[in-house]
FILOTI-399995 format. One record per residue (C-alpha): residue in three letters; x, y, z. Coordinates in Angstrom, 3 decimals. Layout:
residues N
ATOM  code         u         v         w
ATOM   Ala         X         Y         Z
...
end
This chain:
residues 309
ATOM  code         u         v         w
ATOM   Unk   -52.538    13.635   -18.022
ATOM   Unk   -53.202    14.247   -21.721
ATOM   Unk   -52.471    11.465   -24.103
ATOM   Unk   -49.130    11.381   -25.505
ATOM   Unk   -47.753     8.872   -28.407
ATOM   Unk   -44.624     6.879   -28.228
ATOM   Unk   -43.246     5.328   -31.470
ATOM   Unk   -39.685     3.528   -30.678
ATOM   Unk   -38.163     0.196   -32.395
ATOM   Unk   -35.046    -1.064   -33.593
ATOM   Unk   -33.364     1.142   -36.405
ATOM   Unk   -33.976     1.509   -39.942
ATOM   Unk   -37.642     0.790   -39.156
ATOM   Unk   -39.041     4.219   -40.139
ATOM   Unk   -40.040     5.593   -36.977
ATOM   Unk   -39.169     9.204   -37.495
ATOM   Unk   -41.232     9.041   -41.041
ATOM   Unk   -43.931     7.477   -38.981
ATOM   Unk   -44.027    10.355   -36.365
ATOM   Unk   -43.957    13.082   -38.979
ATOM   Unk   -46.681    11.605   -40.549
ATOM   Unk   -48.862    11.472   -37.749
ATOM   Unk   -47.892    14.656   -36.319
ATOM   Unk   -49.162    16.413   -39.442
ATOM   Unk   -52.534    14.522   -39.429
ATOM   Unk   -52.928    15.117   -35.343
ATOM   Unk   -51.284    18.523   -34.702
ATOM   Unk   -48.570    17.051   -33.127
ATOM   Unk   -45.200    18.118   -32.037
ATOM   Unk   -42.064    15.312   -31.856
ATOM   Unk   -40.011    14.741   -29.289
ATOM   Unk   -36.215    12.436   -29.973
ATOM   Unk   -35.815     9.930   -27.808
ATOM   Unk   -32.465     8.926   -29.409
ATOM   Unk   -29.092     9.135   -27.776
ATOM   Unk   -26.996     9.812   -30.506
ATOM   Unk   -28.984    12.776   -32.377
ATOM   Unk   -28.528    14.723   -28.855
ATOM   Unk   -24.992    15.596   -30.600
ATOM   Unk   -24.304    18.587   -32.484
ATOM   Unk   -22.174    18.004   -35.419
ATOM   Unk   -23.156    14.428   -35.545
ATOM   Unk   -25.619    15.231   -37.912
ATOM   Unk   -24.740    12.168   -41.163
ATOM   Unk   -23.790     9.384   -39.291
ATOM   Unk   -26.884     9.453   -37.136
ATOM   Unk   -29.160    10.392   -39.264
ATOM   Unk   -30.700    13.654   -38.779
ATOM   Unk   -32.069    13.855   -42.580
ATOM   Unk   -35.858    14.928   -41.515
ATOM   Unk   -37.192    17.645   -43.456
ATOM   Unk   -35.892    20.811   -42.838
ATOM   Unk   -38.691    22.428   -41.843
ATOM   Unk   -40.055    19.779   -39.363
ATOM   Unk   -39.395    20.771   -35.781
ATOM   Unk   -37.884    17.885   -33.952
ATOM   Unk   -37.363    18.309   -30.346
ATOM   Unk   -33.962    17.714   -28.083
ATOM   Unk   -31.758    16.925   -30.922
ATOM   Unk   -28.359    19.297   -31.161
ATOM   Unk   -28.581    19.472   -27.534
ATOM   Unk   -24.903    19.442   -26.386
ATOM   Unk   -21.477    18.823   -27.479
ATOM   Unk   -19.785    15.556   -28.732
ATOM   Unk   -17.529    16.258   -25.480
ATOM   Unk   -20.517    16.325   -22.849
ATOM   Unk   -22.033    13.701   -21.155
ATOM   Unk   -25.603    13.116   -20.537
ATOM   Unk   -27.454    10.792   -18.568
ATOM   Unk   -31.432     9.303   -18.981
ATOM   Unk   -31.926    11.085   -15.796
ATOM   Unk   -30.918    14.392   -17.743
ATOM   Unk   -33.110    13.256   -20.740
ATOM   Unk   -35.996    12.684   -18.498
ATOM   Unk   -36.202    16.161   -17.463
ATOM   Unk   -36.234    17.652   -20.833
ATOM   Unk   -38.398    15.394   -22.246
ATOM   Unk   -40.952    16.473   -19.238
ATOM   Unk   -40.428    19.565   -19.861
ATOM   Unk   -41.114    19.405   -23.371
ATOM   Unk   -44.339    17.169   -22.812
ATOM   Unk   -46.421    19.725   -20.896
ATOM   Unk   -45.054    22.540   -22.983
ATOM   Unk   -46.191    20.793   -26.130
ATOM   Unk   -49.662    19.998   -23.927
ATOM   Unk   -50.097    23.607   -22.849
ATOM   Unk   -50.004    24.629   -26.702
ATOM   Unk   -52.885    21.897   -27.044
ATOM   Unk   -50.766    19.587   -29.148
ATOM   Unk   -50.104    16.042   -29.007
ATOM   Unk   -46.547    15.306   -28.221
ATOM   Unk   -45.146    12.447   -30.022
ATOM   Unk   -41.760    10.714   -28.621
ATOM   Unk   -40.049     8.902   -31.336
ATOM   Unk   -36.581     6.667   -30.906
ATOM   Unk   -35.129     3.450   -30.024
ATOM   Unk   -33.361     4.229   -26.725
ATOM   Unk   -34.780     2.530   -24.935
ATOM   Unk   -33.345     3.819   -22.017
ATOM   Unk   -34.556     7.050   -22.561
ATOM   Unk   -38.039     5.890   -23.245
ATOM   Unk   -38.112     3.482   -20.002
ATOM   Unk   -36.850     6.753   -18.060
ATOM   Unk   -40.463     8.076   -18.890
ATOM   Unk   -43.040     5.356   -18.720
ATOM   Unk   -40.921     3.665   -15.717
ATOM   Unk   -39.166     5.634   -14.074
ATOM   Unk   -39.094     3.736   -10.512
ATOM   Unk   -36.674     1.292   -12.351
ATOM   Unk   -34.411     3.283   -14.816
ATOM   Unk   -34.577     7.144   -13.261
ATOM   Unk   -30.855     8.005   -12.210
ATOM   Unk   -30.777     9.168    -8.837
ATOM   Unk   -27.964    11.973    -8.775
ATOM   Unk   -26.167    12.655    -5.126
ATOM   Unk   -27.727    14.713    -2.599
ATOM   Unk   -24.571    16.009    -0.875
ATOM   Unk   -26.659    17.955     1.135
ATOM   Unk   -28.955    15.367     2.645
ATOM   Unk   -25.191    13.325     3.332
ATOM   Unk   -24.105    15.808     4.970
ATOM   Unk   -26.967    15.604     7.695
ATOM   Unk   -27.255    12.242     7.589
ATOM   Unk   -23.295    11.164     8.325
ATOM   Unk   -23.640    13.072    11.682
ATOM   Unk   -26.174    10.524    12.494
ATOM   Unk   -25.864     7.124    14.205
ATOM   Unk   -26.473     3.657    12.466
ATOM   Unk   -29.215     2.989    14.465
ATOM   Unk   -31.265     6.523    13.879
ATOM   Unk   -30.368     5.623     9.898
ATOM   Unk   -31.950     2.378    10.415
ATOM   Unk   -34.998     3.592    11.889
ATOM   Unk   -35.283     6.476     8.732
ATOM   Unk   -34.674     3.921     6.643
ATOM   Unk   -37.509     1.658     7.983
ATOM   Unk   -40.059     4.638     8.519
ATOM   Unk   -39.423     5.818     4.696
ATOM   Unk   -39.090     2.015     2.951
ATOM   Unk   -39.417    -0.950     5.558
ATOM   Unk   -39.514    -3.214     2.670
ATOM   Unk   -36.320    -2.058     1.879
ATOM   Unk   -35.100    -2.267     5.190
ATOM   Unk   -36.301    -5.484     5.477
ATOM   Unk   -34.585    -6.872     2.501
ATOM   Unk   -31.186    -5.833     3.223
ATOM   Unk   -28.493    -8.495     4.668
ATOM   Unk   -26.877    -7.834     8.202
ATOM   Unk   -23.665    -6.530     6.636
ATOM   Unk   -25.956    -3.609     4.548
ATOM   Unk   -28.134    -3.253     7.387
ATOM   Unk   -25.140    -2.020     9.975
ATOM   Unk   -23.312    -0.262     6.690
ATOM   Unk   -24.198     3.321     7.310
ATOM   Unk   -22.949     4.645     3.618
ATOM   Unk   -25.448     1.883     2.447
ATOM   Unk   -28.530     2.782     4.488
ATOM   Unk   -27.599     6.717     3.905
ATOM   Unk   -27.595     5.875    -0.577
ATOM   Unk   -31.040     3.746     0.706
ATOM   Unk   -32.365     6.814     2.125
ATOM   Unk   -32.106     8.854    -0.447
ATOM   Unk   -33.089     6.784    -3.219
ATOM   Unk   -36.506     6.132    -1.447
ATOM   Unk   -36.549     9.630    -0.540
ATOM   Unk   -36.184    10.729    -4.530
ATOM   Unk   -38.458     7.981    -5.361
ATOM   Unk   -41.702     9.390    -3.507
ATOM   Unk   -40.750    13.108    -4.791
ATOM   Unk   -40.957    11.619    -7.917
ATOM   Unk   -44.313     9.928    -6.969
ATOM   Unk   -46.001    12.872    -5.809
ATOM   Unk   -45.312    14.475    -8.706
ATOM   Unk   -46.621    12.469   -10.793
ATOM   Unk   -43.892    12.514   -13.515
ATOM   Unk   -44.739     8.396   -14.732
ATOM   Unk   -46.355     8.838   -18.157
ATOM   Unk   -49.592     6.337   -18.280
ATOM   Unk   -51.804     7.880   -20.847
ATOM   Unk   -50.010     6.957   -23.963
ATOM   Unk   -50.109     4.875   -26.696
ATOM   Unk   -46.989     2.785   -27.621
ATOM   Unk   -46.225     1.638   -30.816
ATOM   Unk   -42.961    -0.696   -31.285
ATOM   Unk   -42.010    -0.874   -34.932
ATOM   Unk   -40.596    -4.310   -35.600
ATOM   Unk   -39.431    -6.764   -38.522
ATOM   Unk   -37.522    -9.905   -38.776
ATOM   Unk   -33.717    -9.841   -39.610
ATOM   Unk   -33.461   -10.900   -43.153
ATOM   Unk   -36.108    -7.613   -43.961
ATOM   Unk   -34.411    -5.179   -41.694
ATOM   Unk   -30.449    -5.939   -41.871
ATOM   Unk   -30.818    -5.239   -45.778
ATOM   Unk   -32.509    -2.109   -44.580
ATOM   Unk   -29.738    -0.970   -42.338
ATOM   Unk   -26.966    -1.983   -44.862
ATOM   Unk   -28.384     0.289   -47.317
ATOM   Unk   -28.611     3.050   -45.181
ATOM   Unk   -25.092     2.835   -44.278
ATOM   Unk   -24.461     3.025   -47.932
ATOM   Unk   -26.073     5.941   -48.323
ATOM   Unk   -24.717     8.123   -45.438
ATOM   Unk   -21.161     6.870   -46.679
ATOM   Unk   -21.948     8.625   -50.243
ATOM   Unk   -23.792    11.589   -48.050
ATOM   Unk   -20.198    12.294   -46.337
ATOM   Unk   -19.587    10.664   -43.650
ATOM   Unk   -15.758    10.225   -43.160
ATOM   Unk   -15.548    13.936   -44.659
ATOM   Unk   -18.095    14.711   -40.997
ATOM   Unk   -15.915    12.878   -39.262
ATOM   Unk   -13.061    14.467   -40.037
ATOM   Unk   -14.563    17.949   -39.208
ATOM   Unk   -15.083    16.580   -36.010
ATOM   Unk   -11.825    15.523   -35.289
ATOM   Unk   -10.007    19.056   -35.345
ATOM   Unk   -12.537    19.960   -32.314
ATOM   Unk   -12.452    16.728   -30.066
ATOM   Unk   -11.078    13.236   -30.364
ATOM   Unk   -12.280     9.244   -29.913
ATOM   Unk   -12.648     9.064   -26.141
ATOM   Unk   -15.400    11.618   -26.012
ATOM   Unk   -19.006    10.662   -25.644
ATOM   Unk   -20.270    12.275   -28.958
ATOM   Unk   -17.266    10.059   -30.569
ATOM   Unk   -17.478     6.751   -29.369
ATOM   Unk   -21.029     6.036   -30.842
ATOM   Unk   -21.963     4.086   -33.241
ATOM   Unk   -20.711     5.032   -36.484
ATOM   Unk   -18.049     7.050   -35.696
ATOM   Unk   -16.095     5.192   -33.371
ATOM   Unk   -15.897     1.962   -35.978
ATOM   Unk   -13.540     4.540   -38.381
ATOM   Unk   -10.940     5.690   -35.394
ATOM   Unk    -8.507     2.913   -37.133
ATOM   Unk    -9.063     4.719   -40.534
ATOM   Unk    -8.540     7.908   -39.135
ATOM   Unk    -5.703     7.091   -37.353
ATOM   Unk    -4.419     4.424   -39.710
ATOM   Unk    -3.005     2.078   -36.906
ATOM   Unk    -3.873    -0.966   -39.638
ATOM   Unk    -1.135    -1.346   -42.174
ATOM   Unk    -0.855    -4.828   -44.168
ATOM   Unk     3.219    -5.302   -45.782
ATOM   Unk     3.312    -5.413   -49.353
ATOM   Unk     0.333    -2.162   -49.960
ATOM   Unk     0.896     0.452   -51.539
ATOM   Unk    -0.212     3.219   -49.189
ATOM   Unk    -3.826     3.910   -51.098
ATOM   Unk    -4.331    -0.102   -50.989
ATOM   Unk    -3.861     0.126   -47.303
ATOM   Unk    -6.431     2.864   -46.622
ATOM   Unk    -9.040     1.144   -48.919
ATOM   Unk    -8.276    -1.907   -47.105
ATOM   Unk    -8.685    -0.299   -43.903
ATOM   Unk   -11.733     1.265   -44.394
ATOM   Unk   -13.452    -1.593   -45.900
ATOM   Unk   -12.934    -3.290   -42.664
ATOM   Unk   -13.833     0.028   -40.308
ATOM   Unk   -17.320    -0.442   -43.064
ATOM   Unk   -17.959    -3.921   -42.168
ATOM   Unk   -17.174    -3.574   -38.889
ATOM   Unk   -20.028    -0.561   -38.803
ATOM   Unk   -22.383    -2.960   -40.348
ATOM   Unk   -22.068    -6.095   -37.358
ATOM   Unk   -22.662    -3.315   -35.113
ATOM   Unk   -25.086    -2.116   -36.417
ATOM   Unk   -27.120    -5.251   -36.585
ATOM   Unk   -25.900    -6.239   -33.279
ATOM   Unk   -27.452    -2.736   -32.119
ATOM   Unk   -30.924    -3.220   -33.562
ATOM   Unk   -31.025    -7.266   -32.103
ATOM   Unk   -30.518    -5.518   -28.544
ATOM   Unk   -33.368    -2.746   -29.396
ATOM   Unk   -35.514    -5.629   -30.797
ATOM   Unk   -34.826    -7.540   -27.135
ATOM   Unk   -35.209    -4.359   -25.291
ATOM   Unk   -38.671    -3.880   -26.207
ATOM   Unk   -39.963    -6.776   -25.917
ATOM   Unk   -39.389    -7.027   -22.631
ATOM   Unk   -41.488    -3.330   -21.531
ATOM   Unk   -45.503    -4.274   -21.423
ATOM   Unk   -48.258    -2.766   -22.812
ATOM   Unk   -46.424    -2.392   -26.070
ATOM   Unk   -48.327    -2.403   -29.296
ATOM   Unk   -45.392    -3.856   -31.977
ATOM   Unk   -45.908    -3.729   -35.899
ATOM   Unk   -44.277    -5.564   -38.061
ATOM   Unk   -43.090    -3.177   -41.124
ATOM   Unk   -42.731    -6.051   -43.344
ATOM   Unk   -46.165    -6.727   -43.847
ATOM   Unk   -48.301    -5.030   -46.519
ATOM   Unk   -50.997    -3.778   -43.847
ATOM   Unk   -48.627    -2.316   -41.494
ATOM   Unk   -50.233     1.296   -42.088
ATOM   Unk   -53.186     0.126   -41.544
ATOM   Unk   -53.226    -1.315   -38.231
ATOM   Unk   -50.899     1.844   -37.165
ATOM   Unk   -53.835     4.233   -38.430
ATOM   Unk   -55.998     2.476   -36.684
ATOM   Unk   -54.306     1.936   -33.259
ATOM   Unk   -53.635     5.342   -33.113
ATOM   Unk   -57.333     6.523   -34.417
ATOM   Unk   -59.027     4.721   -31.770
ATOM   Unk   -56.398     5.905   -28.906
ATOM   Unk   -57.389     9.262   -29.887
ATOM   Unk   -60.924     8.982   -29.867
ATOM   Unk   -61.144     7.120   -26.784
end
């Protein structure tokens, strides 16, 4: 397979400035690999301020309303991939879902195996015993590891079937990414929570709660697009459930959303902790540390010698 880069990391670590960079000096083309910029309309709050003549693929890909899956992702992203390889490009996934990412590089693990009603259809008609012999021809390690309740469950041995069944067609296609080049932008806490907190500043003064708003004569809190990260920490702003006795009503709502602010803020250091933790768990992962002065330097070079190899 042709050689691909992946740039992910916690947020406010400059990954999408990274990418653009490099796909300018390499030809490249970028791929998301972030599951809030899928969103149309959620354009401030997760931070879709890339120049606007830089192509960035599967962002604005469905509603705030829809749901999508890794699984979905995956196939897109695939799709993209040898479409960006055909055009002799490099494709460059940038993002810090990690879920999305893992989907790609290991997708034994994290690939969401959807129903085949079709397949249980066939395979209810058929005894426990004939499942347990399909399920020892197609996976006998499986088979083997199952307890005696699983093992004379036929609903359990039919979802066994057709998880190993999905798992070779994946196989023989050969959809697991393994020529890349990973690169895991990084930094300790007190560098990158000042980093995040200023960014939240600035997509407050960039209009936020006025995007928010927008979105809320079209759909409401308990859709997908909604309950994300900085959008569903305003929902008590927004529907100003929070009222302190004694404020005057414009005292209340600055009260409010000082609080729906702050609260934006833990999350959003909790969230990057969990990316940070994410990643260091997938091998083969090259991480750089953006606080240090050389940090472009050792990316340039990483990726130079990938390239050349």
């Amino acid at each position: 397979m042709s050689k691909i880069l992946i740039i992910s990391g916690p947020t406010a670590t400059g990954k999408t400035s990274l990418a653009i960079k490099l796909a300018k000096k390499y030809n490249g083309q970028i791929i998301s690999a972030d599951s809030r910029q899928i969103y149309r309309g959620l354009d401030i709050g997760t931070g879709k301020d890339h120049p606007k003549n830089q192509t960035i693929h599967l962002i604005d890909i469905i509603n705030p309303n829809q749901a999508f899956s890794s699984a979905e992702y995956r196939q897109l992203a695939l799709e993209q991939i040898n479409q960006i390889h055909s055009q002799g490009k490099l494709p460059i996934i940038v993002g810090g879902t990690g879920l999305y990412i893992d989907s790609l590089i290991n997708p034994r693990h994290t690939f969401s195996i959807k129903p085949n009603f079709i397949l249980r259809f066939i395979l209810n008609h058929l005894s426990t015993p004939t499942l347990q012999s399909i399920l020892k021809f197609l996976d006998s390690k499986t088979y083997n590891s199952l307890n005696h309740s699983d093992s004379l469950n036929p609903h359990r041995l039919i979802r066994k079937i057709e998880i190993s069944l999905s798992l070779k067609n994946l196989k023989s296609e050969k959809t697991k990414l393994d020529n890349y080049l990973h690169i895991s932008l990084t930094a300790p806490n007190d560098y990158l929570f000042p980093r995040i907190d200023q960014r939240i500043d600035q997509r407050l003064q960039a209009g936020l709660l006025s995007e928010i708003k927008s979105l809320l004569t079209q759909y409401n809190w308990s859709h997908p697009g909604l309950n994300t990260l900085a959008y569903k920490e305003f929902k008590p702003y927004f529907d100003k459930v929070s009222f302190v006795k004694g404020r005057s009503d414009e005292a209340e709502r600055d009260f409010v959303l000082k609080s729906c602010i702050q609260r934006w803020r833990f999350d959003e250091h909790a969230y990057a902790r969990r990316q940070k933790t994410w990643f260091k768990k997938i091998p083969g992962i090259n991480f750089i540390d953006i606080s240090k002065s050389d940090f472009n330097q050792q990316i340039d070079k990483l990726v130079a010698n990938f390239l050349s190899s």
